[in-house]
C-alpha positions in Angstrom: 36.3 19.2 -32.7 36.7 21.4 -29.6 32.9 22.1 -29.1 32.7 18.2 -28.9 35.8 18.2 -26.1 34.2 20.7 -24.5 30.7 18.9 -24.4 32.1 15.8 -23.2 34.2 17.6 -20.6 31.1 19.0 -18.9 28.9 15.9 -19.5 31.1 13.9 -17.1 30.6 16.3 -13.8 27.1 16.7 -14.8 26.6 12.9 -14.4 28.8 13.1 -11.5 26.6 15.3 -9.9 23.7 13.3 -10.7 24.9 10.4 -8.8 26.5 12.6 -6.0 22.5 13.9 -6.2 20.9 10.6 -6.1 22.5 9.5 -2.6 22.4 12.9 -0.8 18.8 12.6 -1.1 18.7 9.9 1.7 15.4 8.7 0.4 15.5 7.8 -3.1 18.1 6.4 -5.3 17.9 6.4 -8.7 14.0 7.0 -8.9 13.6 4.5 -6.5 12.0 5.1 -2.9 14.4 4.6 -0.3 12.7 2.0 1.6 11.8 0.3 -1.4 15.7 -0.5 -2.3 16.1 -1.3 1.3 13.4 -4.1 1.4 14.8 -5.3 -2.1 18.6 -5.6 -0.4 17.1 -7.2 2.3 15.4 -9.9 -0.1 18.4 -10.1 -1.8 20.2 -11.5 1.5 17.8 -13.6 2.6 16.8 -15.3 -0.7 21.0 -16.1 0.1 19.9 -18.2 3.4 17.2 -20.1 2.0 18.9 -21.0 -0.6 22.0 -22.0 1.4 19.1 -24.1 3.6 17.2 -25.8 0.5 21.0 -26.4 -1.0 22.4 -27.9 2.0 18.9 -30.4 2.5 19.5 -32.0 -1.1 23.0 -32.4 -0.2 21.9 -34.1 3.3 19.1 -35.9 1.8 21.5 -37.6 -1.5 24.0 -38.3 0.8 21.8 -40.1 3.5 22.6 -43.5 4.1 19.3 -44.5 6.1 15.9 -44.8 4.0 14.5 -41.1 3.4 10.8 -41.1 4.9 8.4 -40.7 2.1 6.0 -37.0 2.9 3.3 -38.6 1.9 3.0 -41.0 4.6 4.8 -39.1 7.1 2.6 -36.0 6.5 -0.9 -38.2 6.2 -3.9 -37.1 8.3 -6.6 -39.2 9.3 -9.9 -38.3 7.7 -12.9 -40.1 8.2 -10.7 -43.1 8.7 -8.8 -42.6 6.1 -4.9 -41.6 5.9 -5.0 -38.6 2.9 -1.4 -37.6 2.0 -0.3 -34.1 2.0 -3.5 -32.8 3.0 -2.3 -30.6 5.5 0.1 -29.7 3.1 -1.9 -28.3 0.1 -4.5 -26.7 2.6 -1.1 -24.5 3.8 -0.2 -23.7 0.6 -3.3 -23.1 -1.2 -4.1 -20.6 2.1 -0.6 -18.4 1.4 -1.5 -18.2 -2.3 -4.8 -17.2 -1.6 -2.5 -14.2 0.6 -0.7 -13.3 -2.2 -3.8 -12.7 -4.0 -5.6 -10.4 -1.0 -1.8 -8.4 -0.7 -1.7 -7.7 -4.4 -5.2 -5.8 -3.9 -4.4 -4.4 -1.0 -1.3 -2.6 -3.1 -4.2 -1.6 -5.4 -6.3 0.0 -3.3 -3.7 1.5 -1.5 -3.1 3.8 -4.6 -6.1 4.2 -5.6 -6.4 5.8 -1.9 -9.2 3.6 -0.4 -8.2 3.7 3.0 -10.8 1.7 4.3 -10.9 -1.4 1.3 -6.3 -1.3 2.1 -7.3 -1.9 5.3 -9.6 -5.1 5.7 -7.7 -6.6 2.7 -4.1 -6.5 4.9 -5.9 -7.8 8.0 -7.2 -10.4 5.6 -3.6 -11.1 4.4 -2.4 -11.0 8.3 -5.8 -13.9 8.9 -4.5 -16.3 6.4 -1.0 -15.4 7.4 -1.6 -16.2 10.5 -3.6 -19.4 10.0 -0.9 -21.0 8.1 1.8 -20.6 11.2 -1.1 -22.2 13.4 -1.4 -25.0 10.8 2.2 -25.4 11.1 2.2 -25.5 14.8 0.1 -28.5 14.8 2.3 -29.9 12.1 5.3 -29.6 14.2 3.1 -31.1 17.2 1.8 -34.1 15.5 5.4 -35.3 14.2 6.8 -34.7 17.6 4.1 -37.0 19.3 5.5 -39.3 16.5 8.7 -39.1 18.2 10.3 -36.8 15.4 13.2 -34.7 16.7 16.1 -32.7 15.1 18.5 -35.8 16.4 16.3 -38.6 15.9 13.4 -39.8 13.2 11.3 -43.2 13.8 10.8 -42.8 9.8 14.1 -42.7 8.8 17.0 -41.1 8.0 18.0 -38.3 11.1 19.1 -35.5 9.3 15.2 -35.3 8.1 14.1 -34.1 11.3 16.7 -31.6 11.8 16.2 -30.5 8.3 12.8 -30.1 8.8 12.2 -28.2 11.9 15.0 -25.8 10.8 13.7 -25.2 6.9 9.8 -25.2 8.5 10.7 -23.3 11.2 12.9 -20.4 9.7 10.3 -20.3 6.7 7.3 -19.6 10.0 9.1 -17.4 11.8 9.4 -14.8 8.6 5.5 -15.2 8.1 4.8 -14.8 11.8 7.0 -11.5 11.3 5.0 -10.9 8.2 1.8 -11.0 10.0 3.0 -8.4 12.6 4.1 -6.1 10.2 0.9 -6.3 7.8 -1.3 -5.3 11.2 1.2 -2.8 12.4 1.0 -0.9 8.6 -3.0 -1.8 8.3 -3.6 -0.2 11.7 -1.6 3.0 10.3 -3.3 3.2 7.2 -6.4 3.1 8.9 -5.9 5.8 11.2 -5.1 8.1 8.4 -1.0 8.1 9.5 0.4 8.2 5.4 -2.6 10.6 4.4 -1.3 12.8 6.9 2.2 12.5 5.4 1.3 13.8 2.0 -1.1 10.2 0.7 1.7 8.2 -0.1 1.1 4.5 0.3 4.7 2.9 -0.9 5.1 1.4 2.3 1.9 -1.1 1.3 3.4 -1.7 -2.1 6.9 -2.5 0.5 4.8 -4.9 2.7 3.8 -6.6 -0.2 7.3 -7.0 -1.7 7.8 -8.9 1.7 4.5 -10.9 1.8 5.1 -12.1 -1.9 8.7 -13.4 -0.9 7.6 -15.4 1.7 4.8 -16.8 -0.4 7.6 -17.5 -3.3 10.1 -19.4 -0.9 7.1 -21.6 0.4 6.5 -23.4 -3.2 10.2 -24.2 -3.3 10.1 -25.8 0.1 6.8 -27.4 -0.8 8.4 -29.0 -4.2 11.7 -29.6 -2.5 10.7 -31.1 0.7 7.4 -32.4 0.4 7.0 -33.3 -2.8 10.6 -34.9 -3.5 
């Protein structure tokens, strides 16, 4: 009975210790890379906003009084004469799943230490990123020729244009952001920066986390906003 007391009585500052351990570090936590929890806390928050954002347009939208604009007529382009719904849309989105796809090999190749193969599949990623923010700058362009603005909507209901421009916009600043940070870590790994600190590509894996975030919170804006 006292060997037990005893064992449990020096178990409990070993553990202690172990925590105590785990944050003195000041780059790891738990087996997880510092940076790593960091981006994941920083997810945490913002997945928080958007949500607040995509929350508050249902509540603006089912509380509307004026007719909502239907997407697919307000988001038509002319091809060939014909008015194609959403076609701007689905290009957009099929483009940032297409950057998930190029990010999630990037994180491959990163650890399997091709430099060079890390490198052209980021700047990829940053392309596609980068053509979807100048798809949505003609998107923004083309409904504010229509006369669309946050106050006003020639569609409809108001709040839709404030709702837009603010979900749309907030949503294109974090890729533009992206896209910056992909070409700031490609250019890095490229010039042999992490190999020189030991080979240790989590910050790719990190970028990714980011990229793959972005790419989640677009499909709830597409289903919610254009597709409602």
């Amino acid at each position: 009975m006292s060997e037990a007391v005893l064992d449990n009585a020096t178990a409990e500052p070993q553990s202690s210790n172990a925590v105590v351990e785990d944050f003195s570090r000041d780059k790891q936590v738990f087996g997880v890379p510092w940076g790593k929890a960091m981006m994941w806390i920083f997810l945490l928050s913002d997945t928080f906003i958007f949500s607040c954002f995509l929350v508050g347009y249902m509540s603006v939208r089912t509380a509307a009084t004026d007719p909502w604009p239907n997407p697919s007529e307000v988001f038509a382009l002319e091809v060939f004469g014909h008015n194609v719904p959403l076609i701007l849309i689905a290009i957009m989105t099929f483009i940032l799943i297409t950057s998930s796809g190029t990010m999630a090999l990037a994180v491959n190749m990163a650890y399997r230490k091709n430099r060079k193969a890390t490198f052209w599949l980021m700047v990829a990623t940053a392309v596609l990123g980068a053509s979807f923010v100048s798809m949505q700058a003609f998107e923004w362009t083309k409904l504010i020729m229509e006369g669309v603005r946050p106050w006003e909507n020639p569609f409809g209901a108001a709040q839709f244009g404030s709702s837009f421009f603010m979900i749309t916009g907030f949503h294109g600043l974090h890729v533009s952001a992206g896209v910056i940070y992909l070409l700031v870590i490609a250019n890095r790994v490229r010039n042999g920066f992490y190999e020189r600190r030991g080979g240790k590509y989590e910050i790719v894996e990190i970028t990714g986390l980011y990229w793959h975030f972005v790419d989640l919170v677009w499909v709830f804006i597409f289903a919610l906003f254009y597709l409602w």
